[in-house]
N, C-alpha and C positions, 0 to 999 in steps of 0.2 A: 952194568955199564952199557951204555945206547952206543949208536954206530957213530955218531959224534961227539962221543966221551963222557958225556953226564950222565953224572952217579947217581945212584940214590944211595944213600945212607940211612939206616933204620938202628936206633936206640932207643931200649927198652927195659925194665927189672925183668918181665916175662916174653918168651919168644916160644912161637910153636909154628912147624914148618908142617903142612899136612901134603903130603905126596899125592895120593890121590886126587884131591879137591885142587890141587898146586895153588897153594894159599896160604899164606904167612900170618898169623895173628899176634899182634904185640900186645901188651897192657901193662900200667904203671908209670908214668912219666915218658910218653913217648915222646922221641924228638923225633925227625927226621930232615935231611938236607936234601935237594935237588935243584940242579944250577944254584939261582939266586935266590931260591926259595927255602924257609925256615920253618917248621910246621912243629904246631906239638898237643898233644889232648890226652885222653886219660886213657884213649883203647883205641887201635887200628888194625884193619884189613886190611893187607893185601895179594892183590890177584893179577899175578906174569900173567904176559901173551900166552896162548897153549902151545904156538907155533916157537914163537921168538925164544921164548923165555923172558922177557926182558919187561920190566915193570908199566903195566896199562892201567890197571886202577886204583887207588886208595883210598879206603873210605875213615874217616874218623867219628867215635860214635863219643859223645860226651860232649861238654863247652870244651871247645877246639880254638888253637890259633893259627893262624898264617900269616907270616912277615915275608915282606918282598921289599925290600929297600926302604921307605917310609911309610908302608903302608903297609896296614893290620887288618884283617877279616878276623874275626871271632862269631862261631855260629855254634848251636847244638850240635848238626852234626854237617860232618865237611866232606864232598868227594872230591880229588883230585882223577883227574882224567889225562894222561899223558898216550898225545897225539899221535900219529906213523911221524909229523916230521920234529918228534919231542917239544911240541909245546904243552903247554900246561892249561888245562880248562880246570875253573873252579866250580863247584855249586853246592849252595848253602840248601839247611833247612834247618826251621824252627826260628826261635827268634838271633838275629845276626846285626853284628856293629862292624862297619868300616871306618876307618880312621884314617885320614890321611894327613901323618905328621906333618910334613913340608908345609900343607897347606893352613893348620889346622882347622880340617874341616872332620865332619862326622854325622855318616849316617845310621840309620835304626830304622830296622824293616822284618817283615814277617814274609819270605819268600818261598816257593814251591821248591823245591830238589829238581831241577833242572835235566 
């Protein structure tokens, strides 16, 4: 939980917590929640602050999705990036579709991992 209340929520068939490395590995039907965010792929990472504890990076390795109100990213593979003031940076690699229902619009692009 962040200093301003949002959660992350991680669902998974497999969970492995490594002390050490302080690194969470899910795989199987991953979902996870964060604020308005809806995320789900076939296998993710994640890596707490060293400091904080509190969730800095997530990466998803496989066709990923990400839903935020109307709109869909689906890429090979997905980082989410959660800010000092808990905002959320995305970045794709491999080939990636955005979708934007409200609008229906849709793109398709080949991007770098940001």
């Amino acid at each position: 939980i962040s200093d301003d209340g949002k959660k992350l929520t991680i669902h998974s068939d497999y969970q492995q917590y490594h002390k050490k490395q302080n690194s969470y590995i899910g795989s199987g039907h991953v979902k996870i929640w964060y604020d308005d965010y809806y995320a789900q792929g076939p296998k993710v990472s994640v890596f707490p602050d060293a400091k904080t504890n509190k969730p800095n990076e997530v990466y998803f390795i496989g066709r990923s999705k990400i839903i935020q109100q109307e709109k869909d990213i689906i890429a090979d593979k997905i980082k989410m990036t959660i800010q000092n003031n808990y905002e959320l940076i995305l970045s794709c690699l491999g080939e990636n579709k955005t979708i934007d229902i409200s609008r229906k619009r849709y793109w398709s692009n080949l991007l770098p991992l940001l």
